[in-house]
N, C-alpha and C positions, 0 to 999 in steps of 0.2 A: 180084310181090306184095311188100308191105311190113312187116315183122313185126317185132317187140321181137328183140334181140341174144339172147335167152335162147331164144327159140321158133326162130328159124334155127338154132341149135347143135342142136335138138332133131330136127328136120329131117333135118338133115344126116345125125347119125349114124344115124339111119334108112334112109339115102339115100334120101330124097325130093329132097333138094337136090342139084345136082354142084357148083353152086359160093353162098356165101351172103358178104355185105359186113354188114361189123359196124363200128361205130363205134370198139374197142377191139382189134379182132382176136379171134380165141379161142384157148382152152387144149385144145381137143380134139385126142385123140390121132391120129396119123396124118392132121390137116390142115395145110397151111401157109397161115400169117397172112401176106402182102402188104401192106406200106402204097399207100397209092396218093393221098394227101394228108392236109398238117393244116391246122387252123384254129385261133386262138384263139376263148376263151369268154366269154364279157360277164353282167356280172347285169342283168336286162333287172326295168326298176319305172318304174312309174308317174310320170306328171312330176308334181312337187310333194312326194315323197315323203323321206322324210329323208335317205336310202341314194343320192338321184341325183348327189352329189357327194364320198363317204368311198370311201377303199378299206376293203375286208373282204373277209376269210375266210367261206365259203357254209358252211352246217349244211345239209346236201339232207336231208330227208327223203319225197322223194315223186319218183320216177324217171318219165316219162315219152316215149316218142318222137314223141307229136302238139307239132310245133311251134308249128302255128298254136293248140292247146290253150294254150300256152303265154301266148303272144302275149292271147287272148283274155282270162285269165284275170287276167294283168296289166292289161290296158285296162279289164276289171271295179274292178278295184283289190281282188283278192279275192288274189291271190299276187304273188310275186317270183319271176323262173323266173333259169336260167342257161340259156342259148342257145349255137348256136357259128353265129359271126360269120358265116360260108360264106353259111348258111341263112339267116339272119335277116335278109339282106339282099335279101332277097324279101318280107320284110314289112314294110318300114320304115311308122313310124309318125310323125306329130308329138307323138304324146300319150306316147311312150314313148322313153325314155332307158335307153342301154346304158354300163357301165363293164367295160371289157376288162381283165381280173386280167393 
């Protein structure tokens, strides 16, 4: 099953979970965090938008795990998301332009 990095920790120390994969690792006590790959992160907008060719620093104010949310929301021209690259190359798009920080 697929859950937000917050709701697996929550899981876990319940034990429901034996083992849960987190994008950041966690701080809970008495588990150990594994890396097991990185990716870089891209700001993923809209083609024609003003941001498809500046670098900048992201201001996130909206956290989500649906990538394809991501993806759509940008192809609406309703957000700018930050993606990690791994992913998002299962979505490739013509209409959407990535700049890797």
């Amino acid at each position: 099953m697929e859950y937000p990095d917050c709701h697996v920790d929550d899981e876990m120390e319940c034990g429901n979970f034996d083992v849960g994969f987190h994008v950041e690792g966690t701080d809970l006590e008495g588990f150990q965090s594994i890396p097991m790959f990185s990716s870089s992160i891209s700001l993923l907008v809209y083609e024609g938008h003003p941001l498809t060719e500046k670098d900048i620093r992201p201001n996130i104010i909206f956290n989500t795990s649906g990538f394809s949310l991501c993806h759509k929301l940008c192809r609406q021209k309703k957000a700018l998301s930050i993606v990690v690259d791994r992913i998002s190359q299962d979505m490739e798009s013509m209409h959407l332009k990535k700049n890797t920080f």
